[in-house]
C-alpha positions as CSV (number, residue, x, y, z in Angstrom):
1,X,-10.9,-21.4,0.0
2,X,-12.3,-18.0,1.9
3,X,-12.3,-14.9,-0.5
4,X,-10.1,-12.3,0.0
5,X,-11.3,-8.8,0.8
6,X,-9.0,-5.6,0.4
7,X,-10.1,-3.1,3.4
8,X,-10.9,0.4,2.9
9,X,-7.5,1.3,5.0
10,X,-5.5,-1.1,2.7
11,X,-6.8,0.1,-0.5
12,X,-5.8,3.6,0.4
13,X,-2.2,2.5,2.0
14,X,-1.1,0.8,-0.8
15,X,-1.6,3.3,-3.4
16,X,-0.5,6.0,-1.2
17,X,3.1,4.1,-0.3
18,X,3.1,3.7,-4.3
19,X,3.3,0.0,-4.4
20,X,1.8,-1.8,-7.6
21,X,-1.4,-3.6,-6.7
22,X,0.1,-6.5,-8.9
23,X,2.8,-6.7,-6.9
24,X,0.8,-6.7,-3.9
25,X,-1.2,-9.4,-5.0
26,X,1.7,-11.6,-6.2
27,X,3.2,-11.1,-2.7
28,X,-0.2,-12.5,-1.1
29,X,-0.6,-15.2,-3.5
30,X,2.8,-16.7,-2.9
31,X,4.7,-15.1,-0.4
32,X,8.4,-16.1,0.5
33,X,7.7,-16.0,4.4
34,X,4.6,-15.7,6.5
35,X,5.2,-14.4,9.7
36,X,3.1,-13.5,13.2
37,X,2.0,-10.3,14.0
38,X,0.9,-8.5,17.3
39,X,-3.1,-9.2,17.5
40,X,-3.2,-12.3,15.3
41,X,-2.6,-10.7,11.9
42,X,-0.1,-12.6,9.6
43,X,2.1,-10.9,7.8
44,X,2.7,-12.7,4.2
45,X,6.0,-11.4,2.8
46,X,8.5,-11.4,-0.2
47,X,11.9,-9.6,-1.2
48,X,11.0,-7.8,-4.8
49,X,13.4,-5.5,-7.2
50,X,11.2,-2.4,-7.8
51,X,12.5,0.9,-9.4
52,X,16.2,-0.9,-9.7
53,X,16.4,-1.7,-5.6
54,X,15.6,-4.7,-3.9
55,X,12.7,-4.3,-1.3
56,X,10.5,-6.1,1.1
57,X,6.6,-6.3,0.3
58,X,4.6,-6.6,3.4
59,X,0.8,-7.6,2.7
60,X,-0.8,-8.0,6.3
61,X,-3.6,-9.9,6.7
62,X,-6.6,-10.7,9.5
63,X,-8.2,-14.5,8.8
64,X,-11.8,-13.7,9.7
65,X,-14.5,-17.0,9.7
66,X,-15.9,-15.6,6.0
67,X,-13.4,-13.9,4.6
68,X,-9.0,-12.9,4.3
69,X,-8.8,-9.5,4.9
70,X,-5.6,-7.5,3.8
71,X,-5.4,-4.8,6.4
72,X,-2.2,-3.2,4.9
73,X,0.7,-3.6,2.4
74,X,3.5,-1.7,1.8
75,X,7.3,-2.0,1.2
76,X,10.3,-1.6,3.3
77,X,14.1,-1.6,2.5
78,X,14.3,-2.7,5.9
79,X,14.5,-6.6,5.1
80,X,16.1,-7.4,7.6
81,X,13.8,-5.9,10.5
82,X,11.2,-8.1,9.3
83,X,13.1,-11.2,7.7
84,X,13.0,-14.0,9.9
85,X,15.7,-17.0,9.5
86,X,15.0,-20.6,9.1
């Protein structure tokens, strides 16, 4: 298994949008969905109650030949912009 590497950007982006590094990495660890994104980043995500409202947690990621790199994470209460269907 590659190790995962938190980028400079990501580090600051997720304590910035407030989101609980925990949660972060539970979200990357065993996401609910993983989804394309534009450039070839993946986005793993997973619907979480924080502060008493359901959310979705967004960790997007770049698979490089060494390394899993999360580029960003934050959380959205737009689930269903992002959800895809089975």
């Amino acid at each position: 298994m590659k190790p995962v590497r938190f980028s400079q950007h990501a580090r600051l982006e997720i304590a910035r949008r407030g989101v609980p590094l925990k949660v972060v990495e539970e979200v990357f660890s065993g996401p609910e969905q993983v989804v394309s994104e534009q450039g070839g980043l993946m986005a793993r995500q997973s619907r979480v109650g924080l502060e008493g409202k359901q959310y979705l947690v967004r960790v997007v990621v770049a698979e490089r030949p060494d390394a899993t790199v999360v580029v960003t994470g934050y959380r959205t209460s737009k689930i269903g912009k992002y959800w895809r269907s089975e």
